[in-house]
C-alpha positions as CSV (number, residue, x, y, z in Angstrom):
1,X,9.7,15.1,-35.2
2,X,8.0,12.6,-31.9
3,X,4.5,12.4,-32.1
4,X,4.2,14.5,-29.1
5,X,5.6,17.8,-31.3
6,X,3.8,16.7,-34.6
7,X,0.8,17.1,-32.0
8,X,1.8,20.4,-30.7
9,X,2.0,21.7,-34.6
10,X,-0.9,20.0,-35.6
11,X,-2.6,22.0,-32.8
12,X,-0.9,25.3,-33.0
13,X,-2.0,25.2,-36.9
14,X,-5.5,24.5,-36.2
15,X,-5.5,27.6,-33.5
16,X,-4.7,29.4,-36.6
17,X,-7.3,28.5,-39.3
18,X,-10.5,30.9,-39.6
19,X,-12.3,29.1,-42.4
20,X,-15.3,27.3,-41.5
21,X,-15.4,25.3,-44.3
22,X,-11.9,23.8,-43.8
23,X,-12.9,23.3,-40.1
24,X,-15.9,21.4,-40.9
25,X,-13.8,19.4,-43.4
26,X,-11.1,18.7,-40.8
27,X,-14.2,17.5,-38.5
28,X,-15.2,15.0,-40.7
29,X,-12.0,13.4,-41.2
30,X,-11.4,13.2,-37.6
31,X,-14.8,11.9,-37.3
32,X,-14.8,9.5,-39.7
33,X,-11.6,7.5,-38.2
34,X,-13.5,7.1,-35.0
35,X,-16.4,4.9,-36.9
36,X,-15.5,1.5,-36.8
37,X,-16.1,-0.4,-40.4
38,X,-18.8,-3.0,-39.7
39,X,-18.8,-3.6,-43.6
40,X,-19.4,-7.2,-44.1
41,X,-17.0,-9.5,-46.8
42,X,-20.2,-9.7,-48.3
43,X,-21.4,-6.2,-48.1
44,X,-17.3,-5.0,-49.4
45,X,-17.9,-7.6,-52.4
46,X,-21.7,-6.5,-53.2
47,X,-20.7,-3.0,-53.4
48,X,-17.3,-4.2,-56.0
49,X,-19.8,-6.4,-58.2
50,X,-22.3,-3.3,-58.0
51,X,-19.0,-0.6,-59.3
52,X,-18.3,-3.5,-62.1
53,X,-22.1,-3.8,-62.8
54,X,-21.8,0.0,-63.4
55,X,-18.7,0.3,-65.5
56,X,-20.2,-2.6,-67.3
57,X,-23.4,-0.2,-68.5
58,X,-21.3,2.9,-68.7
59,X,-22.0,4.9,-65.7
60,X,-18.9,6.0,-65.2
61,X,-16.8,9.2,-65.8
62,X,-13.5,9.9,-67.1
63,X,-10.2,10.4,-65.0
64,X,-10.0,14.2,-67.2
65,X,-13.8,14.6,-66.1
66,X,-13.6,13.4,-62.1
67,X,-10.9,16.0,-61.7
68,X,-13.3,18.7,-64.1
69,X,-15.7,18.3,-61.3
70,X,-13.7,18.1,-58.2
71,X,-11.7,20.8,-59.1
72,X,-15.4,22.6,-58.7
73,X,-15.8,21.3,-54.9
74,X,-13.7,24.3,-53.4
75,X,-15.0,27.0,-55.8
76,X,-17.7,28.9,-54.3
């Protein structure tokens, strides 16, 4: 499939979808490809030292446990 017909799918699907709660998920991922990343090297290795500063004291969770709670997300 050209980019032209994944489009017209893409779009045809979206005319279809009545859930407001995937719409306003689909918002934000088209949203958030439109923000340019003005993360710093610095800032990008600040926040790395800051997850391994975490690890390092334990506040973590466990693979099992981060899909426990994700799986949650979509219940309502």
């Amino acid at each position: 499939m050209d980019s032209q017909a994944e489009l017209n799918w893409i779009h045809q699907e979206i005319d279809k979808v009545n859930d407001p709660t995937f719409l306003e998920k689909l918002k934000t991922l088209l949203k958030s490809r439109q923000k340019p990343s003005t993360e710093t090297i610095e800032e990008y290795n600040s926040d790395i030292e800051s997850a391994l500063d975490n690890i390092a004291k334990g506040n973590f969770v466990a693979e099992e446990e981060a899909r426990s709670i994700s799986k949650k997300w979509n219940r309502k």
